[in-house]
Each structure stands twice: as structure tokens, then as C-alpha cells.
TIGUNU-701645 format. One line per 3 residues: number of its first residue (from 0); their letters; for each residue x, y, z of N, C-alpha, C. Coordinates in steps of 0.02 Angstrom, whole numbers, padded with zeros to 5 digits. Example, Ala and Ser with C-alpha at 12.3 -4.5 7.8 and 13.67 -1.06 7.14 Angstrom:
2
0> as> 00660 -00284 00390 00615 -00225 00390 00660 -00165 00390; 00642 -00112 00354 00684 -00053 00357 00645 00002 00394
***
This chain:
250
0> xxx> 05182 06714 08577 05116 06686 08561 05123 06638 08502; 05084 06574 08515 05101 06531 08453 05012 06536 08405; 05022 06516 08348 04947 06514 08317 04962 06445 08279
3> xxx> 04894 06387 08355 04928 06327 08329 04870 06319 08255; 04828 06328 08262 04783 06308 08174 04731 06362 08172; 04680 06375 08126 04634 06430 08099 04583 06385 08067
6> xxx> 04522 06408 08063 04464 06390 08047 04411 06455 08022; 04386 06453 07961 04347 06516 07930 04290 06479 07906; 04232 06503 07876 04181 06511 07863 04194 06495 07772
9> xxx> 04156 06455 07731 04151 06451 07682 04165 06534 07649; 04104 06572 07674 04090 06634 07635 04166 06684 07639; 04196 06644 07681 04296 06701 07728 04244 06731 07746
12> xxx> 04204 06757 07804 04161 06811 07825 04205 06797 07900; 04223 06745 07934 04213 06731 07995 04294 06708 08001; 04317 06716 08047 04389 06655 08047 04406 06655 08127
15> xxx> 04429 06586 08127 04439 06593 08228 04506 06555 08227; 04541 06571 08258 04610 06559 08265 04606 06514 08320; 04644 06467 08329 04672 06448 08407 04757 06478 08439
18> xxx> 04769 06487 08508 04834 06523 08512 04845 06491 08602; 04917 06505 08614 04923 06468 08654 05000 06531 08703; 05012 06539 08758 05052 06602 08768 05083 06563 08839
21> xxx> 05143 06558 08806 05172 06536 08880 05213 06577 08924; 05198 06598 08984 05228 06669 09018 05280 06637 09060; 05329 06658 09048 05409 06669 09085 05399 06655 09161
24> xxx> 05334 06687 09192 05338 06697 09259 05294 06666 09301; 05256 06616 09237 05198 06577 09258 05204 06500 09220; 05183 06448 09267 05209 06391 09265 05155 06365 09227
27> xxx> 05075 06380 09176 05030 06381 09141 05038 06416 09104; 04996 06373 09041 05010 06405 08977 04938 06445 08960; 04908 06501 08935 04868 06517 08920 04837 06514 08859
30> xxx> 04797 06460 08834 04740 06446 08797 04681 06478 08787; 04684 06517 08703 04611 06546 08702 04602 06527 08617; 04560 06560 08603 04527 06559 08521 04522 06642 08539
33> xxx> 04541 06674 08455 04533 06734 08430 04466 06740 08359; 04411 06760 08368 04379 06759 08345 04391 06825 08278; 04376 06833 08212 04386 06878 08181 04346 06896 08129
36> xxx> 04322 06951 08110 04279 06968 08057 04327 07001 07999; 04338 06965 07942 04350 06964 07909 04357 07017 07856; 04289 07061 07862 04269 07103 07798 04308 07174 07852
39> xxx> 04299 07161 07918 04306 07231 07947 04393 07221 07966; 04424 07161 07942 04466 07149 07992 04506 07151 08045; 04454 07138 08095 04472 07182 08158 04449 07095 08205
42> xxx> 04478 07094 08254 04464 07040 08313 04411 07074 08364; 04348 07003 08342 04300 07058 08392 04276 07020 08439; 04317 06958 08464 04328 06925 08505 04367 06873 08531
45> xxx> 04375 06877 08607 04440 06813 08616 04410 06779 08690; 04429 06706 08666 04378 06664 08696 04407 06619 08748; 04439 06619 08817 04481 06596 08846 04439 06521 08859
48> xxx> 04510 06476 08881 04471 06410 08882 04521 06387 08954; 04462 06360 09006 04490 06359 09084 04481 06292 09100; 04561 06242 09134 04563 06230 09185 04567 06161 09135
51> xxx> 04587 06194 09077 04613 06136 09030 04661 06142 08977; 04684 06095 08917 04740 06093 08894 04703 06091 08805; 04731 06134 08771 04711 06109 08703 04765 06108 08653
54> xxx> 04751 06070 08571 04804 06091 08543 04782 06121 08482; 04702 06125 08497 04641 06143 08445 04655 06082 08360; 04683 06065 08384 04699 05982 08309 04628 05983 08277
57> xxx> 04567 05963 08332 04502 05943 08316 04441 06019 08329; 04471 06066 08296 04435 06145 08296 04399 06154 08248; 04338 06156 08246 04267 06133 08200 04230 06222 08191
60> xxx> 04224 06269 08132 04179 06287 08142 04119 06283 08111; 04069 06303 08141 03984 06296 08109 03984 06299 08040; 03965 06290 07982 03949 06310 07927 03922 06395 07927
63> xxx> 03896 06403 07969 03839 06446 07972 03892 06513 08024; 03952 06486 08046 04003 06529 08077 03966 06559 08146; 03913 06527 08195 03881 06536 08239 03915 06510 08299
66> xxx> 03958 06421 08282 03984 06405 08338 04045 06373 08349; 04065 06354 08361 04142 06328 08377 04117 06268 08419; 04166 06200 08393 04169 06149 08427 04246 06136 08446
69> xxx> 04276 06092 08498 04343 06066 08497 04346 06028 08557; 04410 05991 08555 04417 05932 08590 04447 05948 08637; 04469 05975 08697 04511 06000 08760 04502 05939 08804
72> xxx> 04589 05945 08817 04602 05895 08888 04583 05933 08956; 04528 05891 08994 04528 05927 09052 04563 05908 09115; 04620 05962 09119 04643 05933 09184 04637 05907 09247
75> xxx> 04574 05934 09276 04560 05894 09367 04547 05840 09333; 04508 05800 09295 04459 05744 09261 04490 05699 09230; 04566 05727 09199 04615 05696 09158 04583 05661 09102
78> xxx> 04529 05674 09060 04489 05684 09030 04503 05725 08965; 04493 05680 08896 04464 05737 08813 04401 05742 08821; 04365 05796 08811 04304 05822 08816 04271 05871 08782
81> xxx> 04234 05872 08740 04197 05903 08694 04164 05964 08719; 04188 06025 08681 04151 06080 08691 04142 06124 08638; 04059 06159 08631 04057 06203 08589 04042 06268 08625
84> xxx> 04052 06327 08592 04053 06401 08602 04016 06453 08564; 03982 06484 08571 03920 06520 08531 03979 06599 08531; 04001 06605 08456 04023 06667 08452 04020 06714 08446
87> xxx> 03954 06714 08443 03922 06786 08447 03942 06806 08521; 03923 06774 08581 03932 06799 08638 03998 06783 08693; 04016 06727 08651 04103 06706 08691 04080 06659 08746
90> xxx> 04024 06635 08731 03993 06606 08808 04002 06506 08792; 04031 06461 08823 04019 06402 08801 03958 06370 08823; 03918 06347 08776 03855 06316 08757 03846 06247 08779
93> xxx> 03904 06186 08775 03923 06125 08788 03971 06091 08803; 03963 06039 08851 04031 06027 08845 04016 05939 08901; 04039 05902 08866 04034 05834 08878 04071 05797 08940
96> xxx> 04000 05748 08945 04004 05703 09009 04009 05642 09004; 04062 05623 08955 04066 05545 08940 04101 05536 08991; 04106 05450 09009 04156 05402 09043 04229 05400 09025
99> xxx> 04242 05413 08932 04280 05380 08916 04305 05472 08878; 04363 05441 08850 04389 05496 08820 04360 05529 08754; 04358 05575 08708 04299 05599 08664 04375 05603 08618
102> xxx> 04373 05574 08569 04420 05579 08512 04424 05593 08461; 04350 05613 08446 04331 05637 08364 04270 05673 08381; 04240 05728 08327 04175 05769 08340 04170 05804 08263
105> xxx> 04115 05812 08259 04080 05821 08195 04024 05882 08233; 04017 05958 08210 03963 05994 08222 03935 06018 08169; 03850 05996 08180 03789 06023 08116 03767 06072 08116
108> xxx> 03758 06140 08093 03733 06179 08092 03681 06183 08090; 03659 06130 08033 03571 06147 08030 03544 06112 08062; 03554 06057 08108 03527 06041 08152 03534 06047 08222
111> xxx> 03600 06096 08246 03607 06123 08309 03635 06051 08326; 03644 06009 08307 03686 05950 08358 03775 05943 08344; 03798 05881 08392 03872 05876 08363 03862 05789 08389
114> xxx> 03898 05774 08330 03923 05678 08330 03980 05697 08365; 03989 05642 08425 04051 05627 08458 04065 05558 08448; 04143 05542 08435 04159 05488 08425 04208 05447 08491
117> xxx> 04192 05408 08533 04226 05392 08599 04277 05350 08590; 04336 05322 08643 04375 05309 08635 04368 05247 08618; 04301 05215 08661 04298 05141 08657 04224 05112 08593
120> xxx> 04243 05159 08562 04190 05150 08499 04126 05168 08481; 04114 05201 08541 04034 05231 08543 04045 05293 08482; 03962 05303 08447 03976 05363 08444 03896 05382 08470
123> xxx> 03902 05449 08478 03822 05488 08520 03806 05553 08485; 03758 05574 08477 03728 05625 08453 03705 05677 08506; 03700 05730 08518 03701 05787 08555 03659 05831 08510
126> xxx> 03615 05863 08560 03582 05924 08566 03640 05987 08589; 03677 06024 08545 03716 06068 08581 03689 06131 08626; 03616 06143 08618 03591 06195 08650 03535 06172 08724
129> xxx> 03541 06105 08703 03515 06094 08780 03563 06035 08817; 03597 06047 08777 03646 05966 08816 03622 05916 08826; 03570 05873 08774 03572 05837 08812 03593 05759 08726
132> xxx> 03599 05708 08764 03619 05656 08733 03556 05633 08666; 03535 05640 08635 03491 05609 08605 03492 05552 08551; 03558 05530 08553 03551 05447 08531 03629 05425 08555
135> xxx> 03635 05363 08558 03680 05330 08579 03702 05264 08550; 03766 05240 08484 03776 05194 08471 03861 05155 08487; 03838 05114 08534 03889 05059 08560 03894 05021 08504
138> xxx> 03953 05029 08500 04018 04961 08471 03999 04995 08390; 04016 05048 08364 04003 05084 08324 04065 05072 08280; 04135 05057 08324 04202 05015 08295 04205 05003 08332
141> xxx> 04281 04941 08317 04323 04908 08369 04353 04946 08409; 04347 04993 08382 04394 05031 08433 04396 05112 08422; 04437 05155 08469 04421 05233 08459 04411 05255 08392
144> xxx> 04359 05290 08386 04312 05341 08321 04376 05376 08311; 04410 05375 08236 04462 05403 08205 04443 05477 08213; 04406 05470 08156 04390 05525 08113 04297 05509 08093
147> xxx> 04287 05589 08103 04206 05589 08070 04209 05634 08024; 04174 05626 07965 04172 05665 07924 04086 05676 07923; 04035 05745 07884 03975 05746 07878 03960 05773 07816
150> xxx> 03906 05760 07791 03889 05789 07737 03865 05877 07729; 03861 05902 07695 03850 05969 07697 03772 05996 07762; 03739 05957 07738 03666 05962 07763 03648 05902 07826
153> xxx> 03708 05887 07858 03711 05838 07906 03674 05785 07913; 03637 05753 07844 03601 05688 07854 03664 05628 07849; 03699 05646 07812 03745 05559 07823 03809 05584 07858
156> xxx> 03835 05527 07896 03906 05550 07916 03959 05489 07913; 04026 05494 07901 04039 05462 07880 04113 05424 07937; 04128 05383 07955 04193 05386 08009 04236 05327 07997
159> xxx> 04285 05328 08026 04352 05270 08035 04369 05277 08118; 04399 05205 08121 04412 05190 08188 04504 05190 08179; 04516 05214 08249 04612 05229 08261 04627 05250 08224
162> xxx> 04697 05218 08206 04745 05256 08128 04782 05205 08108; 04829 05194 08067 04851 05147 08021 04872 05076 08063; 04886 05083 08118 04904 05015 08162 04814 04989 08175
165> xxx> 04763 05001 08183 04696 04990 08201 04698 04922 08170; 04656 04872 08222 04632 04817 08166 04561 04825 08139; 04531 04866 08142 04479 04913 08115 04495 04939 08065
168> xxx> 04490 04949 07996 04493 04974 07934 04457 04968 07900; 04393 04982 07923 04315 04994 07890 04290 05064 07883; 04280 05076 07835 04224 05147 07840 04156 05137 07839
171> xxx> 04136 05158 07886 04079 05146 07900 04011 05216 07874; 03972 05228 07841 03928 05268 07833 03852 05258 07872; 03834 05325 07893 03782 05350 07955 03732 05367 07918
174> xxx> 03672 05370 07910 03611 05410 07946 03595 05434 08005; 03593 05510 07989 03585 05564 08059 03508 05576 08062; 03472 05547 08021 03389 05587 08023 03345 05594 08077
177> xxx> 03329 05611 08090 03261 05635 08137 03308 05614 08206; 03375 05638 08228 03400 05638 08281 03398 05580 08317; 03409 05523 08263 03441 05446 08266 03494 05429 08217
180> xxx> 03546 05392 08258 03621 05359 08219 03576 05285 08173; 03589 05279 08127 03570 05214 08093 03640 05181 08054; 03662 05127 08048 03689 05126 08010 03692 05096 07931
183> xxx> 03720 05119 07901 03712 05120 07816 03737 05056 07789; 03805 05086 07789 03835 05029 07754 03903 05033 07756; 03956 04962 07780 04015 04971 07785 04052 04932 07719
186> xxx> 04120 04987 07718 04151 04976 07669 04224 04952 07681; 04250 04903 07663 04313 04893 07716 04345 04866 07674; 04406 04952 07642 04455 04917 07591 04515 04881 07627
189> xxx> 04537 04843 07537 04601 04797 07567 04676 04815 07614; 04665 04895 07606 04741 04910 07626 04698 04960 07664; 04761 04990 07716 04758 05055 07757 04731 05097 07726
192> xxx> 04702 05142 07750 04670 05183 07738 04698 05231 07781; 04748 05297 07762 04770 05349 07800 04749 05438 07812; 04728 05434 07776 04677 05484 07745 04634 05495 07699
195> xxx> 04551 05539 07713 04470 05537 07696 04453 05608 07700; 04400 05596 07646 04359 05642 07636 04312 05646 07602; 04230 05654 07652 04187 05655 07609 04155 05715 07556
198> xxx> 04134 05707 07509 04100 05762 07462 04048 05786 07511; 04030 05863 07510 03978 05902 07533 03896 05870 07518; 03914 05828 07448 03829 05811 07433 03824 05749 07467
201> xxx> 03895 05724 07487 03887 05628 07496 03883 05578 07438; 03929 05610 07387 03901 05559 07334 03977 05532 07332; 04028 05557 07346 04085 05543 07337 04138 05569 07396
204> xxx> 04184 05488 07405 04215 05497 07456 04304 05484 07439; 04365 05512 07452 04415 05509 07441 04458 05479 07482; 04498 05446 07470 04534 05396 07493 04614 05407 07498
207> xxx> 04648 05405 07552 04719 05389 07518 04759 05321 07556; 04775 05292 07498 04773 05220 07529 04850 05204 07552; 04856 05176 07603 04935 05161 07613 04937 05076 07640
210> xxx> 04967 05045 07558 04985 04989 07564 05022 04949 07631; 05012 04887 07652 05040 04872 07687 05116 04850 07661; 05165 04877 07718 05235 04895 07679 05267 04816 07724
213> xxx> 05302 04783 07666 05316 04693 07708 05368 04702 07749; 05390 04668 07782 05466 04654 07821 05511 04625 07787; 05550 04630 07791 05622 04594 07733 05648 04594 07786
216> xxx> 05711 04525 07789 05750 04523 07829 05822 04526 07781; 05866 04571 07817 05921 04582 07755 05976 04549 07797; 06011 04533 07758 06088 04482 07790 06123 04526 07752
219> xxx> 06158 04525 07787 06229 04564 07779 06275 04550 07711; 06246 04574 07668 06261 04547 07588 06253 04637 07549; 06291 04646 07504 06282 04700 07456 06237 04704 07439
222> xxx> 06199 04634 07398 06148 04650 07358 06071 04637 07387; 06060 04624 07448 06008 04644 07461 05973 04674 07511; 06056 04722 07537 06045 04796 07569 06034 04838 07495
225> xxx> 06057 04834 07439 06040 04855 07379 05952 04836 07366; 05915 04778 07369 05862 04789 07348 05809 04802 07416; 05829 04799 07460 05804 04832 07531 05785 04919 07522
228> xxx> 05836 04930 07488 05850 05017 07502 05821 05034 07435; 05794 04986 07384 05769 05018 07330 05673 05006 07335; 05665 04974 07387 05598 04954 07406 05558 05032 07382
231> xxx> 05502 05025 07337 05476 05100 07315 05414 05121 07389; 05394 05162 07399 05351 05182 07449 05261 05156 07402; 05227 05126 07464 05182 05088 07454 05117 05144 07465
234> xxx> 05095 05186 07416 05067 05235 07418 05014 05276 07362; 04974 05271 07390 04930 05288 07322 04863 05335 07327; 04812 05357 07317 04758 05382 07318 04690 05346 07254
237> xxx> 04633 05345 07277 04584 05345 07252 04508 05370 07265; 04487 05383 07217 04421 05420 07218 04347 05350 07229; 04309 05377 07271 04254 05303 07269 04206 05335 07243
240> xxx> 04153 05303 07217 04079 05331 07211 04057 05282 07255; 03998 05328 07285 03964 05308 07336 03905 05250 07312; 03889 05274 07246 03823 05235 07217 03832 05156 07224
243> xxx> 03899 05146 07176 03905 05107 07128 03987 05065 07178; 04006 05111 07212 04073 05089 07242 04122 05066 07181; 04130 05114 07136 04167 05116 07082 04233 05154 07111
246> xxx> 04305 05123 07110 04363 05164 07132 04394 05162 07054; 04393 05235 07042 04425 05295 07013 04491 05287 07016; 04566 05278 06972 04603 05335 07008 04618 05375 06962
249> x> 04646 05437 06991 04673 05508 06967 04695 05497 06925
***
């Protein structure tokens, strides 16, 4: 049995594992989530996931430790597809009907919804308890929704498109209110951007920036396979304020 990542509850009250069991005598691998209570520590549930592939990478739980979101490949559909799971009962609640592949997801507790981020830039807002779509924004990036990040109380959310090759390197900030996407305001630093994170209140967002690293062409000389190989790594971090877009560093 492998335990590919874990996910708990602010309060540690709650923790859900993902696990994956590949049998000797069977040509499928078996995929579930282990649900666990913490104070009793005992597993008081396990949550099988059918007729698809996960690696749980994108395994979300509730604030509120009520539901489970994640990204599973579905096999007949050849399809990423968004699903959440109500753990109290092991029963799944949702689970998505896009065109395109679902590459990023964000779930709110206090408002019962989840942001999905699509491959081809959409992102959409969801009702997780009735399924149904309740807003929809095209060309949201150039290209597939990186990463979403949300604020504690799910009014702003925050996202990036691809990963360090993207010609997209904007962060873009959301309004979630009254179960409409708006958008805020984009911020689009000079260098890569490889890893984020927003503050719980939204007042502050973290950065780690990765310079663009040049090409050198080296000729076959001592000294500048010598200053080739001393090239320092192009790497850094900074803190933003949201107000003022003041960058901080450490």
C-alpha cells in the first residue's frame, strides 16, 4: 500500500489520506481515501474511487472537514474531472461535466461551492450540492488554470495559468460574491513566478520568483566552461501587499 499525500482539518480533528494498492494478481490498481478521526484515532472511513485513476496531487479538504474535493482521471472519458465527497457518509456529492480537462479546483465551505480551473482557461463556479454550474468565465487565461488559491471566507480567489514555460505569467485576483466570478485585478510580475500563496484574510500574497536563467553558448575553452559552471541559480522569494502592491523581501 502506498500513502501518496494527507490532508487534515485546521482544528487536526479530521485527516483523510489518499492510498493506492497494487495486487500481484490483478492488472488494476486500487484507489481509495482513508478518512480519520483524529482525537479517537481510529479510521472511520474508506472511500473507494471507480473506474478512474488518481494521484490525489489536487486533494482539497473543506475547512469545515465536511467534504473532500480532487481531480481523478476518468478512464472510459479519458478525461480530469472534478469530484467532491461528503464524509460523513462516503457518498460522492459531485463530479464534473466539462468538455475540456479540469486542472485546478478550489472548495468553499461556507458557501458549499468549488472554483474549477479548465484546461483551456475557463474557470466556473459550482453549486457542489446540486451540481449545477452557476457562473462561467471564458478566457480567464491564456491558457490552463495553474493553480487557485481562496481566501479563508471564499470571497476572493486568487489563480495562475500553466507553469514556468506558460506565456501567461499574470496573477490574476477574483471576486466570488453572490455566486458570480468578477474580475479584480491583474498583476503580472517581471519574472516567473513558480510558486504562491495567498493569506487567509487576502491581504497578502507570497511569491517565489524564478528568474529567467539566459543561454550561454560555451566554446570549448577553460575559461568559460569555468564561468558557465559558476553561473549562481536565479532564485529568490518575495512577500506582496495586496493594498499597496508593495514587494517585501525576507
Amino acid at each position: 500500500m502506498f500513502y501518496y499525500r494527507l490532508v487534515h482539518t485546521l482544528n487536526s480533528e479530521i485527516c483523510v489520506c489518499g492510498h493506492s494498492i497494487n495486487y500481484e494478481d490483478e492488472a488494476e490498481c486500487r484507489y481509495f481515501y482513508s478518512v480519520w478521526d483524529l482525537n479517537e484515532k481510529m479510521c472511520i472511513r474508506e472511500i473507494d474511487v471507480h473506474e478512474s485513476e488518481a494521484d490525489f496531487y489536487e486533494m482539497q479538504l473543506a475547512k469545515d472537514g465536511l467534504h473532500l474535493s480532487d481531480i481523478l482521471y476518468d478512464i472510459g472519458m479519458k478525461l480530469y474531472r472534478a469530484v467532491v465527497f461528503d464524509l460523513n457518509t462516503g457518498k460522492r456529492l459531485f463530479i464534473s461535466e466539462t468538455k475540456h480537462h479540469v486542472h485546478s479546483s478550489a472548495i468553499i465551505s461556507e458557501t458549499r461551492t468549488l472554483i474549477l480551473g479548465l484546461f483551456d482557461g475557463t474557470m466556473e463556479l459550482y453549486d457542489i450540492e446540486r451540481g449545477t454550474c452557476l457562473h462561467r468565465f471564458k478566457h480567464a487565461h491564456l491558457g490552463a488554470i495553474h493553480r487557485i488559491y481562496t481566501t479563508d471566507d471564499g470571497s476572493i480567489a486568487m489563480t495562475t495559468a500553466g507553469g514556468l514555460d506558460s506565456k501567461d505569467r499574470s496573477i490574476r485576483f477574483w471576486s466570488m460574491r453572490r455566486n458570480r466570478i468578477n474580475l479584480l485585478t491583474v498583476f503580472t510580475p517581471d519574472a516567473k513566478v513558480s510558486s504562491m500563496n495567498l493569506s487567509g484574510d487576502g491581504h497578502l500574497v507570497a511569491l517565489e520568483i524564478t528568474e529567467v536563467v539566459p543561454f550561454v553558448l560555451v566554446r570549448e575553452t577553460n575559461r568559460e566552461r569555468q564561468q558557465f559552471n559558476n553561473l549562481e541559480q536565479f532564485t529568490c522569494s518575495f512577500a506582496v501587499d495586496l493594498f499597496d502592491f508593495k514587494v517585501c523581501q525576507p
